[in-house]
Structure formats: C-alpha cells, structure tokens
VMD Tcl script that builds the backbone (N, CA, C; Angstrom):
set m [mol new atoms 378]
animate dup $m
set s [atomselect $m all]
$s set {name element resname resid chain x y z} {
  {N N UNK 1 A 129.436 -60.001 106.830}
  {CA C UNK 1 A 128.624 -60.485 105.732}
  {C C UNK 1 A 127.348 -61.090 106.298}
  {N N UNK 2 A 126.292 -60.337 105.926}
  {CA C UNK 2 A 124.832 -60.728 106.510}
  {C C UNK 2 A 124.479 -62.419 105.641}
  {N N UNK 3 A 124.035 -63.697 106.028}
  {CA C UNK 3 A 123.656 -64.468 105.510}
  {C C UNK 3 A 122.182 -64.950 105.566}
  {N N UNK 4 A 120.970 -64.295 105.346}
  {CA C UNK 4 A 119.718 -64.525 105.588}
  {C C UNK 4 A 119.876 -66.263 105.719}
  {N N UNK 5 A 119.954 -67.286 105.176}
  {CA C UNK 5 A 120.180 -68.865 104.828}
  {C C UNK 5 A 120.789 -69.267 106.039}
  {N N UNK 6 A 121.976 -68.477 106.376}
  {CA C UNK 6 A 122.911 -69.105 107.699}
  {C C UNK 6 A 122.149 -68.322 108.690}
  {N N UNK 7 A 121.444 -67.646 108.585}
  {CA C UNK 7 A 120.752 -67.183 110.172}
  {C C UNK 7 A 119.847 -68.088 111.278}
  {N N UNK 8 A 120.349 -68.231 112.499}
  {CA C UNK 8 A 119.928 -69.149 113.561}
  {C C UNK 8 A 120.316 -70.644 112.917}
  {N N UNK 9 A 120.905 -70.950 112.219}
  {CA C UNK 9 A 121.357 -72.213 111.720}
  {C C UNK 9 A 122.339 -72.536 113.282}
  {N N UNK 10 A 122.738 -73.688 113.312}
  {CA C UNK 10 A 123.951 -74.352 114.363}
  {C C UNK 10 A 124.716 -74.585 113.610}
  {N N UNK 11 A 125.256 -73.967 113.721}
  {CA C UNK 11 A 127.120 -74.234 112.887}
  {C C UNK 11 A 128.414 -74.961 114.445}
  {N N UNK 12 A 128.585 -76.022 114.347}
  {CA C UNK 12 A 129.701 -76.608 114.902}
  {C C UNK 12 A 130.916 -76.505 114.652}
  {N N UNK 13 A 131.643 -75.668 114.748}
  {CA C UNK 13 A 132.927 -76.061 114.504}
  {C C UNK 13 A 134.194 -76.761 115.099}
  {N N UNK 14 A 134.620 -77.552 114.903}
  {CA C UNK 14 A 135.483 -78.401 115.357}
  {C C UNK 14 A 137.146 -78.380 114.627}
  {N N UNK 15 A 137.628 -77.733 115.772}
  {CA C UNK 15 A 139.103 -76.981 115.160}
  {C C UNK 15 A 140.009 -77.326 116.975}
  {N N UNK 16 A 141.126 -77.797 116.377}
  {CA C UNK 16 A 141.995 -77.450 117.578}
  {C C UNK 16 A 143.463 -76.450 117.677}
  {N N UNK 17 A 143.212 -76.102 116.978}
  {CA C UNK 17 A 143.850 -74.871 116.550}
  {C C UNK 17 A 143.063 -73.409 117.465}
  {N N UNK 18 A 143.724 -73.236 118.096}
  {CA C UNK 18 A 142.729 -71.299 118.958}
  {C C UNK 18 A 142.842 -70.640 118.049}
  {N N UNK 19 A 143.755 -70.297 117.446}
  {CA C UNK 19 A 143.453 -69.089 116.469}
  {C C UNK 19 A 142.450 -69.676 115.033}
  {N N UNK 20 A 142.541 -70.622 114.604}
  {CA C UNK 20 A 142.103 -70.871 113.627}
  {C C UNK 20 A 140.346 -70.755 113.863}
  {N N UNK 21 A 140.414 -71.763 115.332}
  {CA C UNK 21 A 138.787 -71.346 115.678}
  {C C UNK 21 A 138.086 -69.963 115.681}
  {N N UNK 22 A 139.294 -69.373 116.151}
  {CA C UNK 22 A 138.836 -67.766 116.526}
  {C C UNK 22 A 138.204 -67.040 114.953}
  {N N UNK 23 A 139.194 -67.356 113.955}
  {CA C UNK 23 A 139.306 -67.064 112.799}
  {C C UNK 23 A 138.082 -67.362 112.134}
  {N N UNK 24 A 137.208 -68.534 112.086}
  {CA C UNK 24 A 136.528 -69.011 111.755}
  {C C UNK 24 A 135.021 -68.535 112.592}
  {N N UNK 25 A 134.968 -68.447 114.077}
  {CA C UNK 25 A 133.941 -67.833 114.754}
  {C C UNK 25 A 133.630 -66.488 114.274}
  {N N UNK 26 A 134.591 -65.266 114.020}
  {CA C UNK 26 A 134.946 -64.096 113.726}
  {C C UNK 26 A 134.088 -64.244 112.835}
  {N N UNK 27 A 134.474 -65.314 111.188}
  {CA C UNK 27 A 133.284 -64.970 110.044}
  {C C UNK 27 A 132.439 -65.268 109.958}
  {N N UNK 28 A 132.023 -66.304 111.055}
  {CA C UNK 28 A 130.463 -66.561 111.010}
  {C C UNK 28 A 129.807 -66.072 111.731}
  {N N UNK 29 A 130.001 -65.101 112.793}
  {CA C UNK 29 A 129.096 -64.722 114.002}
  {C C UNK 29 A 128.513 -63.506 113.235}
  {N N UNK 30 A 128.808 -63.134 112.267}
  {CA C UNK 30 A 128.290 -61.874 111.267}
  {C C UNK 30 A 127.337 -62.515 110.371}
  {N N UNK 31 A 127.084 -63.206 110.544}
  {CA C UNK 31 A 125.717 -64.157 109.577}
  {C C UNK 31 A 124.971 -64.536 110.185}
  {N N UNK 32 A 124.770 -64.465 111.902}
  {CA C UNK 32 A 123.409 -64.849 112.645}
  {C C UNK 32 A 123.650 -66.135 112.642}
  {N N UNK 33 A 124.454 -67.075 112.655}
  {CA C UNK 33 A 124.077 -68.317 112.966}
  {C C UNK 33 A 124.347 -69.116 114.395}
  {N N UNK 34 A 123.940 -69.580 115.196}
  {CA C UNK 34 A 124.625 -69.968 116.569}
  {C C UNK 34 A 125.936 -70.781 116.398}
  {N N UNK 35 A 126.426 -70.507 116.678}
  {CA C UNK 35 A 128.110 -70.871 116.388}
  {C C UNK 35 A 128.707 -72.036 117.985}
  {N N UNK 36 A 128.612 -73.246 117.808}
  {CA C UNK 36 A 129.261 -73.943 118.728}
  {C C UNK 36 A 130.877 -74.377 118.385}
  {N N UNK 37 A 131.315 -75.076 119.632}
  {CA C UNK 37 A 132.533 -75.020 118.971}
  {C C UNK 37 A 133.381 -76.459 120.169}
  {N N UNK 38 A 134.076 -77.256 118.912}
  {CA C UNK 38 A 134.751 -78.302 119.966}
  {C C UNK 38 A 136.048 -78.601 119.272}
  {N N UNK 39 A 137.041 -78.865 120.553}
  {CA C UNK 39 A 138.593 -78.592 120.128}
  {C C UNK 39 A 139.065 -80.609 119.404}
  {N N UNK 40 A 138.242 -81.229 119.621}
  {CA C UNK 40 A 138.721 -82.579 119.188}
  {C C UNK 40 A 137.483 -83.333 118.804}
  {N N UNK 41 A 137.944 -84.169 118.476}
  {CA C UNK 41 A 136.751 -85.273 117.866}
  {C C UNK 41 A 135.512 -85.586 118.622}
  {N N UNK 42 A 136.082 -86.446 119.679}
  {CA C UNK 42 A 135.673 -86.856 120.832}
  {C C UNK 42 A 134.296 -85.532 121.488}
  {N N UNK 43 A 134.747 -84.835 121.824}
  {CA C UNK 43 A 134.275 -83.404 121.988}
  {C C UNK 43 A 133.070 -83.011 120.942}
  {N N UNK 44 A 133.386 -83.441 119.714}
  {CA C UNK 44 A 132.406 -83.426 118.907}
  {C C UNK 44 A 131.025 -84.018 118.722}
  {N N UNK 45 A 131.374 -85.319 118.910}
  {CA C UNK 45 A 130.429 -86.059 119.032}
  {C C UNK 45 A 129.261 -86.027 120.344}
  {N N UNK 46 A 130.065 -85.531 121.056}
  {CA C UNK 46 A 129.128 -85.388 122.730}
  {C C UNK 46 A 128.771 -84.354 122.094}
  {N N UNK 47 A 128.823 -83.194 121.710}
  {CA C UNK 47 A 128.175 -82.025 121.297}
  {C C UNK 47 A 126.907 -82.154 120.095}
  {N N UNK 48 A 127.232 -82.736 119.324}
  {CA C UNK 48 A 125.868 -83.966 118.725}
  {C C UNK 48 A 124.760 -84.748 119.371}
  {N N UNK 49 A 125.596 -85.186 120.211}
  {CA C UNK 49 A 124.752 -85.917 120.667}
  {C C UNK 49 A 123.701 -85.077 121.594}
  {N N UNK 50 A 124.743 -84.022 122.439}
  {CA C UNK 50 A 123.900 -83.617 123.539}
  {C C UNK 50 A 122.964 -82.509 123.211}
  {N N UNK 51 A 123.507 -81.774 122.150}
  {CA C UNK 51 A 122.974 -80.386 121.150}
  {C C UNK 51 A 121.881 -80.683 120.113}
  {N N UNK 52 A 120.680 -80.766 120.092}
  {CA C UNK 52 A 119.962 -81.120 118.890}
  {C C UNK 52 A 119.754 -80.187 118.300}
  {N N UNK 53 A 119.555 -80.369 117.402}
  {CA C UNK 53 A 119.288 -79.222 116.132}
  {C C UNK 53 A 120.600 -78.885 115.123}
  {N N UNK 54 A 121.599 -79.631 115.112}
  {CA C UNK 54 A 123.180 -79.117 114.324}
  {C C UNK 54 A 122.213 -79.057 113.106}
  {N N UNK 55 A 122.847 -78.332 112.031}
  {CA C UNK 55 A 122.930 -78.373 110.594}
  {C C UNK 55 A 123.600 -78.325 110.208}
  {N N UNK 56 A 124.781 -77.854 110.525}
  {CA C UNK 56 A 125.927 -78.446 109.823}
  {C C UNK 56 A 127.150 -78.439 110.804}
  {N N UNK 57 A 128.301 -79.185 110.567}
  {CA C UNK 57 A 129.846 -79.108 111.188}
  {C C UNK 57 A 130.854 -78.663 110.549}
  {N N UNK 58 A 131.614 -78.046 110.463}
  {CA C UNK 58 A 132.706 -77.606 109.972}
  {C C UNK 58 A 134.113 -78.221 110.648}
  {N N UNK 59 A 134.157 -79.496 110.293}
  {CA C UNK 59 A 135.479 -79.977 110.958}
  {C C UNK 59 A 136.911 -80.418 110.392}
  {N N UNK 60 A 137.666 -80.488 111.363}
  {CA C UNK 60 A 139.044 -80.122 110.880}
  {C C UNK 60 A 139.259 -81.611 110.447}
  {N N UNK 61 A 140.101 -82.184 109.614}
  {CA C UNK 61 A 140.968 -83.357 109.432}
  {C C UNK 61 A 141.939 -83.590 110.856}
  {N N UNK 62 A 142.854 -83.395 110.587}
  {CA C UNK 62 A 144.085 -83.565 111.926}
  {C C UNK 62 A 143.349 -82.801 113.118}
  {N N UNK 63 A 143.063 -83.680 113.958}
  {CA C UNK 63 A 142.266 -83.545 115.230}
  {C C UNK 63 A 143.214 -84.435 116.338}
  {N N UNK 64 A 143.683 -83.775 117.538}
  {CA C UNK 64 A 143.703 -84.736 118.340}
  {C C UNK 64 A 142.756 -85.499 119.078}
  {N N UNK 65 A 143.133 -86.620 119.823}
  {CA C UNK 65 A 142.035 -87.443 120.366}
  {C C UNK 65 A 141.305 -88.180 119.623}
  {N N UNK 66 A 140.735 -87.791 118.644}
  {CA C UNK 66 A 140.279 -88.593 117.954}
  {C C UNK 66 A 140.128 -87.758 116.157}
  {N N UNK 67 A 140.605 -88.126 115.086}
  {CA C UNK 67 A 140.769 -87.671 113.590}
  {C C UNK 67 A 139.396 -87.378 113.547}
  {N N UNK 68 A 139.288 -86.670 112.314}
  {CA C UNK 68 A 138.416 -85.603 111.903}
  {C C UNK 68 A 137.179 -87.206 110.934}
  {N N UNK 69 A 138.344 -87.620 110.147}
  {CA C UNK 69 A 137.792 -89.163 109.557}
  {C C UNK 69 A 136.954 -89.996 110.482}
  {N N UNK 70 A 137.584 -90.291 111.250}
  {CA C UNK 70 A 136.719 -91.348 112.497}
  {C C UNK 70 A 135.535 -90.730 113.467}
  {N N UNK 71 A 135.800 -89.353 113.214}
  {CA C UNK 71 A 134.872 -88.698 114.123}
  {C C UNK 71 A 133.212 -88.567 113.413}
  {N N UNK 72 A 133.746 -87.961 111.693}
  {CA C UNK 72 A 132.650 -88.126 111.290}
  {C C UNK 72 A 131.938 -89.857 110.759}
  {N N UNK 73 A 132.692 -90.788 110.340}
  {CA C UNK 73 A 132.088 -91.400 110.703}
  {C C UNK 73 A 131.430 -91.959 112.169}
  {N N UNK 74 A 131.850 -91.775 112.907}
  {CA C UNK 74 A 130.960 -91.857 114.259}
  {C C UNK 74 A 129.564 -91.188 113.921}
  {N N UNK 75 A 129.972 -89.981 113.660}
  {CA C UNK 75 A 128.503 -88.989 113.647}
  {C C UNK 75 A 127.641 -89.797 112.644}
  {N N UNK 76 A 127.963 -90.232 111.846}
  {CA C UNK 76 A 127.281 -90.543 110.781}
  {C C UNK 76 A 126.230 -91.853 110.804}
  {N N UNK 77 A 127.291 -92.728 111.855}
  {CA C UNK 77 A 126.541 -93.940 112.389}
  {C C UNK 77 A 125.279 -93.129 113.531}
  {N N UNK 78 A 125.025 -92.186 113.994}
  {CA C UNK 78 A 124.079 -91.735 114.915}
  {C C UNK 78 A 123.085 -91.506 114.092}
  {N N UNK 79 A 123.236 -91.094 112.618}
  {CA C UNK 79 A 121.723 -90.921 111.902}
  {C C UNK 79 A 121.294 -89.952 111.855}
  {N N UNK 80 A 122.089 -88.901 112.576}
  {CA C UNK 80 A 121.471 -87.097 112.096}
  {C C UNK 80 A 121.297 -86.674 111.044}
  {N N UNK 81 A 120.434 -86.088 110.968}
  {CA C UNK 81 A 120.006 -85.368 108.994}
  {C C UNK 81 A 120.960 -83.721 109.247}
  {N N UNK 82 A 122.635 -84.207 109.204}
  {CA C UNK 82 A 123.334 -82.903 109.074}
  {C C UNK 82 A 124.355 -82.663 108.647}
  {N N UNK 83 A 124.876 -81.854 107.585}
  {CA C UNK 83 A 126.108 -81.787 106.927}
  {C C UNK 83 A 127.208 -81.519 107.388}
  {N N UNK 84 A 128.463 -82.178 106.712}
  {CA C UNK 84 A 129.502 -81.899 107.531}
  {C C UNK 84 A 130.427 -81.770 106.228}
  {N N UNK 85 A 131.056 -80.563 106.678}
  {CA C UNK 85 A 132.193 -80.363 105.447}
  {C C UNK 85 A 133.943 -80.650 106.529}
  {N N UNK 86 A 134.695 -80.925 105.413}
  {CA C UNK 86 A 135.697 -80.904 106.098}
  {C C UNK 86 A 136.304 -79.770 105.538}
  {N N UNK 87 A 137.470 -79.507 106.957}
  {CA C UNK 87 A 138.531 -78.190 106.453}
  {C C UNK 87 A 140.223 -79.252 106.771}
  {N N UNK 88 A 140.766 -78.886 105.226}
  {CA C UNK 88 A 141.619 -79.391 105.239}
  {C C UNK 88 A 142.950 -78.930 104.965}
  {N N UNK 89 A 144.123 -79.101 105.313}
  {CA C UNK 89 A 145.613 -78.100 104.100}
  {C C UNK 89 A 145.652 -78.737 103.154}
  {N N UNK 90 A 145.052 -80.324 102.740}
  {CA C UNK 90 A 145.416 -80.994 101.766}
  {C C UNK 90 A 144.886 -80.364 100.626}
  {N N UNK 91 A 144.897 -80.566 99.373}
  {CA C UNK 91 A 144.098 -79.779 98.454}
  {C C UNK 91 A 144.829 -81.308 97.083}
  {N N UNK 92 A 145.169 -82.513 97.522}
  {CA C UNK 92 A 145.414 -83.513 96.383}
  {C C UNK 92 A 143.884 -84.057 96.251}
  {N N UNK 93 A 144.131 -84.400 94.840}
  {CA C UNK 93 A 143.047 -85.226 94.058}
  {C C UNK 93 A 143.127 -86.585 95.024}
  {N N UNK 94 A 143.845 -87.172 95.560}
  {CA C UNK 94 A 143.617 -88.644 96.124}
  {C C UNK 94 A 143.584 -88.177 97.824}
  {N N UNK 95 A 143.590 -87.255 98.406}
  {CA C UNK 95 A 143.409 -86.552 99.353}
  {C C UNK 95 A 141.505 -86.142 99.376}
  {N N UNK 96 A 141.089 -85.226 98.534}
  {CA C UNK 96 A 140.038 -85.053 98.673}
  {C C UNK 96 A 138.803 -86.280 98.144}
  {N N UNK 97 A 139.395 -87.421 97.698}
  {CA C UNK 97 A 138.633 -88.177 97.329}
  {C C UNK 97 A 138.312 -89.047 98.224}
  {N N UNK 98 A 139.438 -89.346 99.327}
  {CA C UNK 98 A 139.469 -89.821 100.831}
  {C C UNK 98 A 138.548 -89.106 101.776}
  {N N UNK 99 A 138.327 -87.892 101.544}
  {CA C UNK 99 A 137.629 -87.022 102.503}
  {C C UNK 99 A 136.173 -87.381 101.852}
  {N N UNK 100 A 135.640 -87.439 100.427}
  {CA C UNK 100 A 134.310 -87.603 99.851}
  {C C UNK 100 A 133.833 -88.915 100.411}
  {N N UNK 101 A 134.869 -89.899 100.476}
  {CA C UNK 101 A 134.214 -91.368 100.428}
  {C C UNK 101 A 133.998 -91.859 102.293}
  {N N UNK 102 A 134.687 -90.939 102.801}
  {CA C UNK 102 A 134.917 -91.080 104.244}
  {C C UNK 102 A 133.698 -90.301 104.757}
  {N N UNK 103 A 132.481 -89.653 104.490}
  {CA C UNK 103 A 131.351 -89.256 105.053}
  {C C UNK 103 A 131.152 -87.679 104.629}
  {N N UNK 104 A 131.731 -87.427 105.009}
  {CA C UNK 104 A 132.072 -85.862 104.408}
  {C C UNK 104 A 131.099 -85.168 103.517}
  {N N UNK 105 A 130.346 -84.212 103.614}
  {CA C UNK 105 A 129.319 -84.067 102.367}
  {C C UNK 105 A 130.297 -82.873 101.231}
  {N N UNK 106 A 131.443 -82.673 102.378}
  {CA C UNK 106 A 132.207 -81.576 100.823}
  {C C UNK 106 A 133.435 -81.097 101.759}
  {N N UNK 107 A 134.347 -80.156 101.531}
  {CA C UNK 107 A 135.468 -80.209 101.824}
  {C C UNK 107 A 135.715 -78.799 101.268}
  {N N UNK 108 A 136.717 -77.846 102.409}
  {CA C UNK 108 A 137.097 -77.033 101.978}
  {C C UNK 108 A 138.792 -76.627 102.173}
  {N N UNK 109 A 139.245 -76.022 101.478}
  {CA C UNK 109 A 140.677 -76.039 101.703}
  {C C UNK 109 A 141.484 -74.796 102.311}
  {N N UNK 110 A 142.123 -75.446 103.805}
  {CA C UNK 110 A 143.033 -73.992 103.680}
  {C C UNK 110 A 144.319 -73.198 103.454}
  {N N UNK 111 A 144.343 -72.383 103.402}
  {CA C UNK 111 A 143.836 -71.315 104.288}
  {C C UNK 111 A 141.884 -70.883 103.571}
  {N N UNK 112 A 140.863 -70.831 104.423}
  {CA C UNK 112 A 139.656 -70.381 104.523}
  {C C UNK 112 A 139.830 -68.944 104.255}
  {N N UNK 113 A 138.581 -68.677 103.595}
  {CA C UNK 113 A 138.513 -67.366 103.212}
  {C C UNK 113 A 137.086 -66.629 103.315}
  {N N UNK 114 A 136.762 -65.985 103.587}
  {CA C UNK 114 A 135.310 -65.429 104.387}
  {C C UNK 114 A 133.937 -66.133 103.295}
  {N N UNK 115 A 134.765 -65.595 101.937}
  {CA C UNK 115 A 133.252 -65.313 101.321}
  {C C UNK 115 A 133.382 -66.643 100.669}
  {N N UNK 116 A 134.371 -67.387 100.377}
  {CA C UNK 116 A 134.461 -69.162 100.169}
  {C C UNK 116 A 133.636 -69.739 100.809}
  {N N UNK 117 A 133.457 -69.583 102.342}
  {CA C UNK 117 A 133.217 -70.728 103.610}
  {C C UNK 117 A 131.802 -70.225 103.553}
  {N N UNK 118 A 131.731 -68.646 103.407}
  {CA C UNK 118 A 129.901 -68.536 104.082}
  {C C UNK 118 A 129.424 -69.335 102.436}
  {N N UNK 119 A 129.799 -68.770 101.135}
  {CA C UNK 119 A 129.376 -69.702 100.189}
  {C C UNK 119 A 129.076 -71.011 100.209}
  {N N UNK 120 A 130.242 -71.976 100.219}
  {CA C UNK 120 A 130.021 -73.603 100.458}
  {C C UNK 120 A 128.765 -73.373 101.596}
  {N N UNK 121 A 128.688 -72.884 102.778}
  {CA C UNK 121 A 127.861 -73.239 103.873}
  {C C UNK 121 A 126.291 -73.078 103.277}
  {N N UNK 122 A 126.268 -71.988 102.364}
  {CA C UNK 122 A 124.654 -71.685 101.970}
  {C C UNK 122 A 124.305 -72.625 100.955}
  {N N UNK 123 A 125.432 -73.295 100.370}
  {CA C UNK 123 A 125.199 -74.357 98.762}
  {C C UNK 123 A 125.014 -75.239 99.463}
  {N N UNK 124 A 125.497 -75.786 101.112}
  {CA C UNK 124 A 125.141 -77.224 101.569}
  {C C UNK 124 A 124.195 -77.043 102.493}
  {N N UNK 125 A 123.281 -75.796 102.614}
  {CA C UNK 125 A 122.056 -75.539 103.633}
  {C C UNK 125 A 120.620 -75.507 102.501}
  {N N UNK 126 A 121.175 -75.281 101.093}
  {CA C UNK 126 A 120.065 -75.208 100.187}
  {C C UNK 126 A 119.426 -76.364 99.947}
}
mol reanalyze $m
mol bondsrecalc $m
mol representation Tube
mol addrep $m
C-alpha cells in the first residue's frame, strides 16, 4: 500500500515481540517511510533522543524494561513535537481511557491490520 503522507516520515516502532515487529515493518516499508525500531522502552527513548526527526512512534503497552506508559511519558517530558499511538490487546473502555490520559495521542488495538494502522498513521500525520 503506497502512502504519499507516510513517505520519508520516521516511524519508530517499539515492539518486543520479533514477529509482531516483523509484522508491523512488513506493512510499513511499502509506504516509503523510514522505519526504526526498539525492542523496550528504555531503547526507545535513546532512539529519540539520539534520532531527530521522529514523527511518530508506534508503541507497544507491555514492554519489558521499562512499560510502554512510563516510556511515553518520559518522551513526553523531552518536548518533541511527535505522535505516539499506542498498540494494545486491551480494547476496554477504562483501558483505553488510561492509555488517552497517560500521553498517548491515540491507540490502536490488536491484532493490527494493514489498512487500520497505515489509516490511523495518515489521520495523526494530517
């Protein structure tokens, strides 16, 4: 799926899951966007820090080393102008309302699905 919007964008993804990352690299590397990628929180944030230019993160909730929650707030205290959605299995009303108020600019649920994820990604790049 060609994404003119997601092209040369930095997409982060932060998954500790291999296949899931794989899964997720697979549908975005067909949209032109530079695709980074970190297995834990911790990992994340050095990749922020050290990577300029993110526009957005795609990160997991259940992270080892450090939660998906604490990570983005970390990021958030640094002051980057960049979106971060979470990917979650939860899909409860008091679940995703934890993820809104916790930094999060939106939230997606899985199992991920190609034309879901490149969607949300172009509605939070517009």
């Amino acid at each position: 799926m060609n994404s003119e919007l997601l092209k040369d964008k930095k997409i982060l993804i932060v998954e500790d899951d291999l296949s899931s990352r794989l899964y997720l690299n697979k549908i975005l590397e067909r949209t032109g966007a530079i695709l980074l990628n970190a297995g834990d929180g911790i990992e994340a944030i050095e990749m922020v820090t050290d990577v300029p230019g993110i526009n957005v993160i795609l990160m997991d909730i259940q992270l080892p080393v450090m939660d998906g929650y604490t990570s983005a707030k970390k990021i958030r205290e640094l002051g980057l102008d960049l979106k971060i959605i979470a990917q979650t299995a939860y899909g409860l009303s008091g679940d995703m309302e934890n993820i809104l108020t916790s930094g999060f600019d939106d939230y997606i649920v899985k199992p991920i699905y190609s034309g879901q994820l490149i969607e949300m990604l172009e509605s939070c790049l517009r």
